[in-house]
C-alpha positions as CSV (number, residue, x, y, z in Angstrom):
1,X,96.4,106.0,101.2
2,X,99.0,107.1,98.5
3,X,98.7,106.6,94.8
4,X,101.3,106.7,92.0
5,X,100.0,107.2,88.6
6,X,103.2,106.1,85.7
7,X,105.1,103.2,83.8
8,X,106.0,99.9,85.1
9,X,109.0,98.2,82.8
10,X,111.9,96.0,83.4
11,X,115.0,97.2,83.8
12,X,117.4,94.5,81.6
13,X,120.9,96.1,83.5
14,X,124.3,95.6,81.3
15,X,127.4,95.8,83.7
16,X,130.9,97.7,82.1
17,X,132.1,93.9,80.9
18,X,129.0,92.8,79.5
19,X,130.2,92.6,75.7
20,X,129.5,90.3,73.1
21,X,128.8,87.2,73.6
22,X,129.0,87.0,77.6
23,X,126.7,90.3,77.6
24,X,123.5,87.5,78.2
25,X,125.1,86.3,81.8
26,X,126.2,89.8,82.2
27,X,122.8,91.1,82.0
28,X,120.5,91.6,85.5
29,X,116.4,91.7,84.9
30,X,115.0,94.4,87.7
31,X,111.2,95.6,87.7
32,X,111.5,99.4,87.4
33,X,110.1,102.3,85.9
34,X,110.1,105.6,88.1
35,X,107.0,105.9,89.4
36,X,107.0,101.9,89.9
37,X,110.3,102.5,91.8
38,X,108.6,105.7,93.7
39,X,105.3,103.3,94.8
40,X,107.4,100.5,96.1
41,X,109.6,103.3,98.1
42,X,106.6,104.4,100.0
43,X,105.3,100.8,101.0
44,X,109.5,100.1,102.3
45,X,108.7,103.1,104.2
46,X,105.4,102.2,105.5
47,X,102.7,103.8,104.0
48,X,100.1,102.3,101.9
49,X,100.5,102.5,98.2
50,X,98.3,102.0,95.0
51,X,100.2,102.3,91.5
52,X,98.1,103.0,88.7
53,X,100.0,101.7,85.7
54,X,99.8,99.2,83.0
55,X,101.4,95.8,82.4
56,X,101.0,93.0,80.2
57,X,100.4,89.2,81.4
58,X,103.5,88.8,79.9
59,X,106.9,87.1,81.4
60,X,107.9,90.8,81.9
61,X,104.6,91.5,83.5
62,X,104.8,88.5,86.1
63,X,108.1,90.1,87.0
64,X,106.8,93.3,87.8
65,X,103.0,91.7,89.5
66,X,105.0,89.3,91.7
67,X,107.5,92.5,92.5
68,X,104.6,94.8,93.7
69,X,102.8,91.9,95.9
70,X,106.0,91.3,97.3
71,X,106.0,94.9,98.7
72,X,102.4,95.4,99.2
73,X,101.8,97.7,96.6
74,X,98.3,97.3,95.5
75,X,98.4,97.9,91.3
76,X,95.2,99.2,89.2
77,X,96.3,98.1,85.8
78,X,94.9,99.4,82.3
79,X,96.2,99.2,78.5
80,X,96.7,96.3,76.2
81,X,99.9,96.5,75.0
82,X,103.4,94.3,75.6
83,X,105.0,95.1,79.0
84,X,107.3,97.7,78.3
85,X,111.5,97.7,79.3
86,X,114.5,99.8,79.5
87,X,118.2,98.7,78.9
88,X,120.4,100.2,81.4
89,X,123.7,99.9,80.1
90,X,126.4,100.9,83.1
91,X,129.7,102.9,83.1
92,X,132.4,102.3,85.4
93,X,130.9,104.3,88.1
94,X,128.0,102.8,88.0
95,X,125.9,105.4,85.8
96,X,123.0,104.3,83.9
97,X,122.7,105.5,80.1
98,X,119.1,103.7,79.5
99,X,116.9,102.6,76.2
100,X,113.8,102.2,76.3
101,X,111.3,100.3,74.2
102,X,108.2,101.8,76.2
103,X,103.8,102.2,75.3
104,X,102.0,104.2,78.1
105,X,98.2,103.7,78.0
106,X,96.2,103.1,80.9
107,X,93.0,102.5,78.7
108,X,90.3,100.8,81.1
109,X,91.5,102.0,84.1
110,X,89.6,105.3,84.5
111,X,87.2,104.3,87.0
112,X,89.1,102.0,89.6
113,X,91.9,105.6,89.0
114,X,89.9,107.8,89.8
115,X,88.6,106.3,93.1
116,X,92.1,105.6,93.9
117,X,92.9,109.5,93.7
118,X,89.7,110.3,95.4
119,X,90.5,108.6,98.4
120,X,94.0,109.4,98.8
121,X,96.1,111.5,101.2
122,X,98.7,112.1,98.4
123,X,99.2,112.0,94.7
124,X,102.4,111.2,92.9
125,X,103.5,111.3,89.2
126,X,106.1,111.5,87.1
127,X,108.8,110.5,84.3
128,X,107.3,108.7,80.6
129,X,104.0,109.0,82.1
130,X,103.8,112.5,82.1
131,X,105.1,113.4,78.3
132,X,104.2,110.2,76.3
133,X,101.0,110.0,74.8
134,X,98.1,108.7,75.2
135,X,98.1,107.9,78.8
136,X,99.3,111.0,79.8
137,X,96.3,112.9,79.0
138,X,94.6,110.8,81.8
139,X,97.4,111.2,84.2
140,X,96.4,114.9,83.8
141,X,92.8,114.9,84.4
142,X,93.8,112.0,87.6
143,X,96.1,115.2,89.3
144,X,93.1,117.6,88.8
145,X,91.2,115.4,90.2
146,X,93.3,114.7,93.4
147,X,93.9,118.8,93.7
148,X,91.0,119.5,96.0
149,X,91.6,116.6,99.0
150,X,95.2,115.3,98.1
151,X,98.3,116.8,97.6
152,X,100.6,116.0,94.6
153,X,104.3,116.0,93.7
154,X,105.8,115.3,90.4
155,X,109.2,113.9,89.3
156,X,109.7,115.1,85.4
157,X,112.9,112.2,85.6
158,X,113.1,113.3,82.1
159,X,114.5,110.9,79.3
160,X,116.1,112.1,76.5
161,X,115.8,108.7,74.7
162,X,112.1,109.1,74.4
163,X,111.7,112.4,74.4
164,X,114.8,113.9,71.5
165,X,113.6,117.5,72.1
166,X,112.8,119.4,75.1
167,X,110.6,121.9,73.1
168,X,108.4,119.1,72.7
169,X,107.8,118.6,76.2
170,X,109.0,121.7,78.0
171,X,104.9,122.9,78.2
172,X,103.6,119.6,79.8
173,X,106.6,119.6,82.3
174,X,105.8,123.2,83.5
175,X,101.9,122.4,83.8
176,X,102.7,119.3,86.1
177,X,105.0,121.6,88.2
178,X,102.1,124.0,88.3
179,X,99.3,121.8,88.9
180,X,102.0,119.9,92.1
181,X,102.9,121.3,95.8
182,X,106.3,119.3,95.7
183,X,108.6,118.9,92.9
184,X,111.8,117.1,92.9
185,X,114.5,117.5,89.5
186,X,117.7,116.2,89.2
187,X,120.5,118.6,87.9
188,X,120.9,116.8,84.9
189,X,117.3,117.5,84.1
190,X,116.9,120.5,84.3
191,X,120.1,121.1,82.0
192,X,118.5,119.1,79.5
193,X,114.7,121.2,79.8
194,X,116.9,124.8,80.1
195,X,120.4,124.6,78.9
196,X,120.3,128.3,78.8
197,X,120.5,128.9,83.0
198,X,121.6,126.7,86.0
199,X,120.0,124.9,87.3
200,X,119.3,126.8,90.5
201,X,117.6,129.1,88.5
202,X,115.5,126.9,86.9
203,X,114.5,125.5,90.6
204,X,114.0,129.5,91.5
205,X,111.7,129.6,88.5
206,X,109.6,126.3,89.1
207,X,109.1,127.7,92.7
208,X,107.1,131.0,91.0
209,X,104.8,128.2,89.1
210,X,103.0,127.6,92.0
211,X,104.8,124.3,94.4
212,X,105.2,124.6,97.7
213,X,108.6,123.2,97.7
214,X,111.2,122.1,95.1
215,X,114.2,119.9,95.6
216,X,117.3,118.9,93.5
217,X,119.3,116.3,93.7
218,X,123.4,116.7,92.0
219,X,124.6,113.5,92.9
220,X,127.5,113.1,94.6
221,X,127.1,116.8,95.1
222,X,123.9,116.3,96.9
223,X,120.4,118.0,97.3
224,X,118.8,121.1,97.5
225,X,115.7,122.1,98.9
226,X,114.2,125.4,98.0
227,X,111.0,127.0,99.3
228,X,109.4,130.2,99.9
229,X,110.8,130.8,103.0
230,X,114.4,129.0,102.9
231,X,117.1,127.1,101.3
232,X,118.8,124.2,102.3
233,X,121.6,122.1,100.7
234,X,124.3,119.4,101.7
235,X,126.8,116.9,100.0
236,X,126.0,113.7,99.2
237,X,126.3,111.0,101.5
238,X,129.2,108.7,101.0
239,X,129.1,105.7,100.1
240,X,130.3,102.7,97.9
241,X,128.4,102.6,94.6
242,X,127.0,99.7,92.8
243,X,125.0,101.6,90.7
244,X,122.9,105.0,90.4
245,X,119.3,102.8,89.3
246,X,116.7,104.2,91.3
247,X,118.7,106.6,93.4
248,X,116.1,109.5,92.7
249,X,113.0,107.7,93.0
250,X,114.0,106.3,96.6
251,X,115.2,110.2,97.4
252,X,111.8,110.9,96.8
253,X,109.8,108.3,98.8
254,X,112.3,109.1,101.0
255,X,111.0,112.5,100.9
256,X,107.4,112.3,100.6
257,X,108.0,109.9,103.3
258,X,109.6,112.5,105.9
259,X,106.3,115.0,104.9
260,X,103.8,112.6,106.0
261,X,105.9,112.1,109.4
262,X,105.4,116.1,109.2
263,X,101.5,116.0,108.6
264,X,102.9,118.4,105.8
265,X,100.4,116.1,103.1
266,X,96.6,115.9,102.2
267,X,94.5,119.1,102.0
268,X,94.5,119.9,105.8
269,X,98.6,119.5,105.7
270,X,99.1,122.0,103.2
271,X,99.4,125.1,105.1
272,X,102.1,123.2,107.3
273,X,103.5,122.1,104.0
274,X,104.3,126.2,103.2
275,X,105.4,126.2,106.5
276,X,108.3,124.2,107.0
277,X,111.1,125.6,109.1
278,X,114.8,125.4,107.9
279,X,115.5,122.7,110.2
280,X,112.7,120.6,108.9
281,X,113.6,121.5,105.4
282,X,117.3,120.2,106.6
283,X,115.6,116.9,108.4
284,X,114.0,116.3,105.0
285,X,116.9,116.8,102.8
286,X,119.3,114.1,105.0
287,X,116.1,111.9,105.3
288,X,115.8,111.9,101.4
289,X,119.8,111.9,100.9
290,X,120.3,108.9,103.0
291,X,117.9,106.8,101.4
292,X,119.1,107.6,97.8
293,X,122.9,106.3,99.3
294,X,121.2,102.9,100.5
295,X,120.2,102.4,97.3
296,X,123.7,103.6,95.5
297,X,124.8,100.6,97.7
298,X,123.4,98.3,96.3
299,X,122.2,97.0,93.0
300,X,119.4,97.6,91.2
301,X,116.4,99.7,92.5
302,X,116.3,98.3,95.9
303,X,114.7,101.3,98.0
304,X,115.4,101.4,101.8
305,X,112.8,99.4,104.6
306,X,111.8,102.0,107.5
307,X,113.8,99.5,109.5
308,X,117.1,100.7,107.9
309,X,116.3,104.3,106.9
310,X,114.9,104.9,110.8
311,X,112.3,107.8,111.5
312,X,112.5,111.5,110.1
313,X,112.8,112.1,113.8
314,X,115.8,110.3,114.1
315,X,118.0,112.4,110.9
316,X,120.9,114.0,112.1
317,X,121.4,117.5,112.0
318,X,122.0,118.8,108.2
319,X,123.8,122.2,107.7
320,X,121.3,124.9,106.0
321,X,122.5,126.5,103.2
């Protein structure tokens, strides 16, 4: 089994032309949130997946329940609080500059959690959960828990809007990295956390914290995957954009996805894990980059099915580098 631990929250999408008073028919209502986006990735791709989050029973809440039955993610819920959203507003390439109005408490939910880690292959985490009291001080003592049987990766998917200074949550980033074997970033990111060095260097320097393998995505540039024993990058796929919402979270189902094919995850997968060979670090990277494009494609964060992503097995060729 695989567990998520972070946010749910509808994404309320304004398009470039949504002004005034048309903005309301402009407007698109997604269920979203990162690590919401990450869970349902993993079920597309065929793995079982429990989220741990919260949600209210709330209009906004049925959105998001009926959303995660509908892919057969199983969701632990905790916290009393309204469902929380984001506003995505959109530029004309499709670039989301979000709002959020967003609680994170997962109050309740300790016990039916902490099973959920302990019987899991893998752990993920990431974004508001991670930074944003008071829930995140359980999402902490969930990964320690998970460290022993399950491997974990983290996705700081940082957001500025809720998080003004990087300062502020600079040290909690670097103890998820720490406390993960895989860590994905995105370019903006880690520009945002260290604006004095690029972001490569960053990547270099999250790879000394202790992960087994760190990847970047740059967009249209496309990703990088570093280890201890290799580097591999490519260009982004090409495609036609609709939008960028949940481009990241499906490039990382996508590539916890391709580790599992590996056996690369659980305790008994992490020597293979430090292992990799460049051309599985390059299988990986085009796995992850082509199911980022499918969901460019497309509106909304629709992640990829394992029917139109295929197997790891069947990636083409990526050039190392």
């Amino acid at each position: 089994m695989f567990t998520v631990i972070g946010e749910s929250l509808v994404d309320i999408i304004d398009s470039p032309d949504s002004e005034g008073a048309a903005r309301a028919s402009c407007r698109r209502v997604h269920p979203g949130g990162s690590p919401l986006n990450v869970a349902v990735g993993i079920a597309r791709l065929g793995q079982a997946a429990t989220l741990v989050t919260h949600y209210a029973d709330d209009p906004h809440g049925h959105v998001i329940a009926g959303h995660l039955r509908g892919n057969g993610v199983e969701a632990i819920v905790g916290g009393a609080s309204p469902t929380s959203s984001a506003v995505a507003r959109l530029d004309s390439t499709g670039a989301a500059d979000y709002s959020f109005f967003i609680t994170w408490d997962i109050t309740g939910a300790s016990i039916p959690a902490l099973a959920a880690v302990e019987s899991s292959l893998h752990v993920h985490t990431g974004s508001i959960a991670t930074v944003l009291g008071p829930g995140n001080q359980m999402v902490r003592r969930l990964v320690a828990a998970a460290r022993t049987h399950a491997t974990v990766s983290f996705d700081p998917n940082c957001r500025p809007a809720i998080s003004a200074e990087a300062d502020a949550v600079r040290g909690d980033i670097e103890g998820f990295v720490a406390a993960s074997d895989i860590v994905k970033a995105s370019d903006e990111d880690l520009r945002w956390l260290y604006p004095g060095r690029t972001p490569d260097e960053s990547l270099a320097a999250w790879l000394d914290l202790g992960p087994a393998l760190v990847a970047l995505t740059r967009g249209a540039d496309g990703p990088v995957i570093l280890t201890r024993h290799g580097r591999v990058g490519m260009p982004g796929e090409v495609t036609t954009v609709a939008d960028t919402v949940g481009a990241g979270d499906s490039f990382m189902a996508g590539l916890i996805s391709g580790l599992a094919q590996l056996d690369a995850l659980g305790a008994s997968g992490r020597e293979c894990l430090h292992s990799l060979s460049p051309a599985e670090l390059a299988a990986l990277a085009s796995y992850a980059n082509r199911a980022a494009a499918i969901t460019c494609s497309r509106p909304g964060a629709n992640p990829p099915t394992s029917a139109e992503l295929g197997s790891l097995a069947g990636t083409p060729a990526a050039a190392a580098g």
